[in-house]
C-alpha positions in Angstrom: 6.3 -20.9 -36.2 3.0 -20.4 -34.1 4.5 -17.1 -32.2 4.5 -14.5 -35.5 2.5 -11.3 -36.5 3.1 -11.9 -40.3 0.1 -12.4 -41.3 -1.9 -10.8 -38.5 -4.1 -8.2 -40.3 -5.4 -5.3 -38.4 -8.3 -3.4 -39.6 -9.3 -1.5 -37.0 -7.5 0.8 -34.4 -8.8 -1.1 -31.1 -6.9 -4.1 -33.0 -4.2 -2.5 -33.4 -4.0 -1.4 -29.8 -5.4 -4.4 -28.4 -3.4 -5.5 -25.2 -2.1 -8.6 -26.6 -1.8 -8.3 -29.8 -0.6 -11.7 -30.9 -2.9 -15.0 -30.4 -0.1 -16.7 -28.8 0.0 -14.3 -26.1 -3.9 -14.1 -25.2 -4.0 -18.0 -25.0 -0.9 -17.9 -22.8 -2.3 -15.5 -20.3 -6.1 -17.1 -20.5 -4.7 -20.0 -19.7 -2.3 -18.4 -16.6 -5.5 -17.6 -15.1 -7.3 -20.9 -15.9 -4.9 -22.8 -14.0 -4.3 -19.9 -11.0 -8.4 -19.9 -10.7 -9.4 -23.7 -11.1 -6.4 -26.2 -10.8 -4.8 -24.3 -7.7 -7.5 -24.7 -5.4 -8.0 -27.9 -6.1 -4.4 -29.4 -6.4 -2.3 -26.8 -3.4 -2.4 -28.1 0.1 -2.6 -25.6 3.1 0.9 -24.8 3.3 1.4 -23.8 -0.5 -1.6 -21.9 -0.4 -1.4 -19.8 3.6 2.7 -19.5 3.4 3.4 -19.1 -0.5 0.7 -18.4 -2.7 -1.4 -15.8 -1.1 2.0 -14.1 0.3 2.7 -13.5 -3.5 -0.5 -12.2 -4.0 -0.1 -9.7 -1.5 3.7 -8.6 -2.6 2.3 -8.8 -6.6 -0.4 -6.3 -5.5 2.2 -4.0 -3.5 4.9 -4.0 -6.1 2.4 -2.9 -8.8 1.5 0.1 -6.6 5.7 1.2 -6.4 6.1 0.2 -10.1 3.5 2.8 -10.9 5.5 5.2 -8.9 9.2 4.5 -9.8 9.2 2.5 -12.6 6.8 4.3 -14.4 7.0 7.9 -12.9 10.5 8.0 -11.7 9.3 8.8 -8.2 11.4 7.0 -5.7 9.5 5.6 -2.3 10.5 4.2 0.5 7.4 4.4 2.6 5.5 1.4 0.9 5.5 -0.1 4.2 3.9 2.6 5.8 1.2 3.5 2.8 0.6 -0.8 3.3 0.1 0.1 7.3 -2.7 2.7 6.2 -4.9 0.3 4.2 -4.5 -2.4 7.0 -5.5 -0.2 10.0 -8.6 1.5 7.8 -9.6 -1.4 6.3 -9.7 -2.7 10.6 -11.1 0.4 11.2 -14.4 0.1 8.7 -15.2 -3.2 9.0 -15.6 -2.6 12.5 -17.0 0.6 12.1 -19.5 -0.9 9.6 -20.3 -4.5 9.9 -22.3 -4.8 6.9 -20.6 -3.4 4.9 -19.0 -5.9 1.8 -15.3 -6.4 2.4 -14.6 -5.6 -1.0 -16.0 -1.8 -0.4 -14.0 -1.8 2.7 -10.9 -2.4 1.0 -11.3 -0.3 -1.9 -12.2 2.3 0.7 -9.4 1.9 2.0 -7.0 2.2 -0.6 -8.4 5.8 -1.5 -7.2 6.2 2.0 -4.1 5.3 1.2 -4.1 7.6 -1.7 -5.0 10.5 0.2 -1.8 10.1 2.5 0.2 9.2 -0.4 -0.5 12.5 -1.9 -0.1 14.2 1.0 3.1 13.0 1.0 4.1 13.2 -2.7 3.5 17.2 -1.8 7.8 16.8 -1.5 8.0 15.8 -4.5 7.6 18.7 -6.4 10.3 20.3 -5.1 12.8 17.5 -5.0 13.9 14.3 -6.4 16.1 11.6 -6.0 17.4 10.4 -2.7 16.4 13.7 -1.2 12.8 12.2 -2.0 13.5 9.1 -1.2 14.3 10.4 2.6 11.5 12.3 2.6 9.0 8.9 2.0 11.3 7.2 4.5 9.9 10.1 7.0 6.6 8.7 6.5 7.7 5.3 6.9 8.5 5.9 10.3 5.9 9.0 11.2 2.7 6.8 9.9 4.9 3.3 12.1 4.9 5.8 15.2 1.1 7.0 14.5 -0.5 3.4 14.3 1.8 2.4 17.9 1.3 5.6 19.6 -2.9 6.4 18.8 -5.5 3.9 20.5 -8.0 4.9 18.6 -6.3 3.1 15.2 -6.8 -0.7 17.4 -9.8 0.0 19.2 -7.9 0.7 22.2 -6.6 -3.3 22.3 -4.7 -3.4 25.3 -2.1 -5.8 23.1 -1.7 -3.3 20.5 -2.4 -5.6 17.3 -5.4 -5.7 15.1 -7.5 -8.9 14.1 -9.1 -9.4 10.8 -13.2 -9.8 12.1 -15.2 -12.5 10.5 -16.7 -11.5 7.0 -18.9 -13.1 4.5 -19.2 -12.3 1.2 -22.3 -14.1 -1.0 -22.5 -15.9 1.8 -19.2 -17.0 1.9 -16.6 -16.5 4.9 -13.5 -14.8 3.4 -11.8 -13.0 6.4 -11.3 -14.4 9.4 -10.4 -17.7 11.2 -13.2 -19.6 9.6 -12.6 -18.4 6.2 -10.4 -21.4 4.5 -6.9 -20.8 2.7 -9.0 -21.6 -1.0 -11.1 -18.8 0.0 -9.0 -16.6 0.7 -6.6 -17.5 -2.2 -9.4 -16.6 -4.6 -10.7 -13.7 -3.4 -6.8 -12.3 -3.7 -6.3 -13.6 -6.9 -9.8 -11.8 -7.8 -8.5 -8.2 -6.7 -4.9 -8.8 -7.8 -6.5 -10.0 -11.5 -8.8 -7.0 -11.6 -6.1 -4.0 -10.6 -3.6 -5.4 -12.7 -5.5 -5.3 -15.7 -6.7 -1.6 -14.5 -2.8 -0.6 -14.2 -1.6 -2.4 -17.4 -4.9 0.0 -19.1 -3.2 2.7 -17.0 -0.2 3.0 -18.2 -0.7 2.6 -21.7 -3.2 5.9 -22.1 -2.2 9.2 -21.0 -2.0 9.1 -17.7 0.9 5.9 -18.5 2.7 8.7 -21.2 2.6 11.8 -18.6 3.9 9.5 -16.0 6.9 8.1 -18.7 7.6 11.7 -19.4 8.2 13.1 -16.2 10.4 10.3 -15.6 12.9 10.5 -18.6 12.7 14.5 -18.5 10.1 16.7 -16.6 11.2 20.1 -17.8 10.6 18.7 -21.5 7.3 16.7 -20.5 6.5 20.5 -18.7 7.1 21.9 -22.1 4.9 19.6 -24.2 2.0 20.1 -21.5 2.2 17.8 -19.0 1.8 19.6 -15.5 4.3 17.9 -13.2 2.0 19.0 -10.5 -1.0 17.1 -11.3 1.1 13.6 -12.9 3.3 13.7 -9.6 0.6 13.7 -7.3 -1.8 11.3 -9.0 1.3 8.7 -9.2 2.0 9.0 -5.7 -2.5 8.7 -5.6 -2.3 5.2 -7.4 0.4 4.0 -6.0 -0.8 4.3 -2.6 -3.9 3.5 -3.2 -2.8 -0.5 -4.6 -0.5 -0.3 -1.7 -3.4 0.5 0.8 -5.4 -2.6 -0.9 -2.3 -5.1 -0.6 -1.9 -3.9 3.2 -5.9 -4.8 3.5 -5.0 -8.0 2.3 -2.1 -8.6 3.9 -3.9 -8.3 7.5 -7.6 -9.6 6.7 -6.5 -12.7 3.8 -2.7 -13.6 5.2 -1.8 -12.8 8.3 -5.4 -12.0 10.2 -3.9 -10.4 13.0 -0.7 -7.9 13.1 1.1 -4.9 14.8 2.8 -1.8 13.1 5.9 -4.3 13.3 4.6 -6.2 10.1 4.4 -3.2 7.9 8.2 -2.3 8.7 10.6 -0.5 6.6 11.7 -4.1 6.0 8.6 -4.4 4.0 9.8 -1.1 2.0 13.0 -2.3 1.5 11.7 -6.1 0.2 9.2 -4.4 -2.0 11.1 -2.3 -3.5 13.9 -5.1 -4.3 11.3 -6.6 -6.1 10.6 -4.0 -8.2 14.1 -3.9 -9.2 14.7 -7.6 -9.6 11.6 -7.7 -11.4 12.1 -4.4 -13.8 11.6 -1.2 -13.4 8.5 0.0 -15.6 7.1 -3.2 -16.6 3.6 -5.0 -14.8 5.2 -8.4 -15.4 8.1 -7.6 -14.0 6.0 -6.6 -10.7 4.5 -10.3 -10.6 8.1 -11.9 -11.6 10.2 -10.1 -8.5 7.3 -10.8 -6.2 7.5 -14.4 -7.3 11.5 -14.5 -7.0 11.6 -13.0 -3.4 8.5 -14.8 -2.0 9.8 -18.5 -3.8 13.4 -18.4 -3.7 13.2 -18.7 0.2 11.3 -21.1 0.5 13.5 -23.2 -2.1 16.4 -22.7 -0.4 14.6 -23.5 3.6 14.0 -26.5 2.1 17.0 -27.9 0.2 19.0 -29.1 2.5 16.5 -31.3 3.1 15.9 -32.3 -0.3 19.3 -33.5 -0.4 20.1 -35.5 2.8 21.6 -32.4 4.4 20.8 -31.6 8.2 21.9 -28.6 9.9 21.2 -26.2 12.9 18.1 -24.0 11.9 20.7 -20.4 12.9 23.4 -21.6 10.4 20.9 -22.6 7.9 19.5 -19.4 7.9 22.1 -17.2 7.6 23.6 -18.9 4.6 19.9 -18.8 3.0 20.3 -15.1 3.4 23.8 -15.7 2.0 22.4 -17.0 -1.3 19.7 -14.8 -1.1 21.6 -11.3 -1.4 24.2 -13.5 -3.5 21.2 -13.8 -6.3 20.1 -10.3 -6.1 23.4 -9.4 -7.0 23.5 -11.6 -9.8 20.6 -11.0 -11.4 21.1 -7.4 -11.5 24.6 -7.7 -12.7 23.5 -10.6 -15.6 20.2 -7.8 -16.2 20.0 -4.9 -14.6 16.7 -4.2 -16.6 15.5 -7.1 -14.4 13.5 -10.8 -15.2 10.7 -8.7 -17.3 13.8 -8.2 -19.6 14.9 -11.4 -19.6 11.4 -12.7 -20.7 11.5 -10.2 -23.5 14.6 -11.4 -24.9 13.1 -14.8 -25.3 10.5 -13.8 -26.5 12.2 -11.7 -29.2 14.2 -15.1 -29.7 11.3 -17.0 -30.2 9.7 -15.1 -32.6 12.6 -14.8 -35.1 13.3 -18.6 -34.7 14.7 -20.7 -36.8 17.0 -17.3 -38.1 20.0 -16.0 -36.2 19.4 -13.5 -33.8 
């Protein structure tokens, strides 16, 4: 009976707006990031931490950046890989360009990198739509994959290609780098995914959020009522990259510390984007729920067998984790094809008309 708005008097218009409107809901998510920001550390080993926790982080972060685009703006990308690739190598390239400068700055720097090549190729978009658009961001997929192999100057002329994430302090605190601990670099993701998804969830609810939903359900209308698809195309395809720049920054300086063009693949497109979709298209939860189900499901099922008694060759046990894998995609977008952020509604819609029928 806790989980009602009868009886929840608004008086003011920022009340009535406010982001969570119900009590429930605010003490729910408070207590999310209670847990996320001072039990975690404490209580998560190395492991759960380098190999699961941050991983999500970095995946939650991308898949915000492609929900903005084609959840919200109907825009579809397949270069999140390469956008990703553009915040790694630039974040590489101005922290060793500028030593003292606060890692933070360098990856917000890089993002609006990011967003510059993001618009520059969102320039397509205005002229086509669908998978026609869809190739053309798989063009820069694989022009951006051949730019940071092919140009030196992008690794500091490395003769083994890849670039390392330099040691960085931040109030005094190592963050980046091999001496920088997993709890470290756990929070300072959690920080910057905390912050920009709060700044997208604002986003999309003013009028940037409403051009963006109009040009998806029918741009010649949205043109009509004043929207310039011009301007809301380009700015999506801005943001978007942009949060995908910053989760490539953190994918190389607070996960992986070193990489090649080979970890921002179109694979990486591809797994995003399935996120996305298993998540739910046009919904921020649903970019933290998909990023959760592909970055937790494989590590449940790598380690069931085990669970069980069960041993098997490491080939075999792989490919019938991929098995189940693309076995549960299915399913979950045959059960809801609206995706988990769906699901969560409904019970929430349940819960709140509890006891009564449905």
């Amino acid at each position: 009976m806790l989980y009602r708005e009868a009886g929840l008097f608004k008086t003011t218009y920022t009340a009535d707006q406010a982001l969570f409107p119900i009590p429930l809901d605010r003490y729910f998510v408070l207590a999310v990031l209670a847990v996320a920001f001072l039990v975690v550390p404490l209580v998560a080993n190395e492991y759960w931490l380098q190999a699961v926790l941050i991983p999500f982080l970095v995946f939650s972060m991308a898949a915000l950046g492609l929900n903005l685009l084609t959840g919200y703006a109907g825009q579809i990308s397949l270069g999140t890989g390469g956008f990703m690739a553009v915040g790694a190598y630039m974040t590489y390239k101005i922290a060793t360009g500028f030593p003292d400068l606060p890692i933070v700055v360098a990856f917000l720097l890089s993002g609006l990198c990011a967003a510059a090549v993001g618009v520059l190729f969102g320039i397509p978009s205005l002229r086509i739509k669908g998978f026609y658009l869809a190739v053309a961001t798989l063009a820069a997929q694989f022009f951006l994959s051949w730019m940071f192999n092919k140009v030196p100057w992008f690794y500091n002329y490395s003769p083994s290609g890849t670039v390392t994430a330099p040691p960085r302090t931040l109030l005094g605190i190592t963050v980046t780098g091999p001496e920088a601990s997993a709890e470290v670099r756990y929070l300072l993701a959690l920080t910057l995914v905390a912050v920009l998804a709060l700044a997208a969830k604002n986003l999309v609810r003013g009028r940037v959020g409403r051009g963006w939903m109009a040009i998806r359900d029918m741009d010649i209308a949205a043109e009509i009522i004043g929207f310039r698809p011009y301007r809301t195309k380009l700015l999506a395809f801005a943001v978007s990259s942009f949060y995908c720049g910053v989760a490539g920054a953190m994918s190389l300086f607070l996960w992986l510390g070193s990489a090649e063009t080979e970890a921002f693949s179109i694979n990486v497109s591809f797994q995003v984007l399935f996120m996305v979709i298993i998540g739910g298209l046009g919904s921020i939860l649903g970019s933290f729920l998909g990023a959760a189900f592909i970055t937790l499901v494989p590590v449940f099922l790598t380690n069931a067998p085990q669970l069980v008694g069960l041993s098997m060759p490491v080939d075999l046990q792989k490919h019938i984790e991929l098995m189940i894998f693309g076995g549960l995609i299915v399913f979950f977008l045959i059960v809801e094809p609206h995706g988990l952020a769906r699901l969560w509604q409904i019970a929430k819609e349940k819960l709140r008309r509890w006891p009564f029928p449905y």
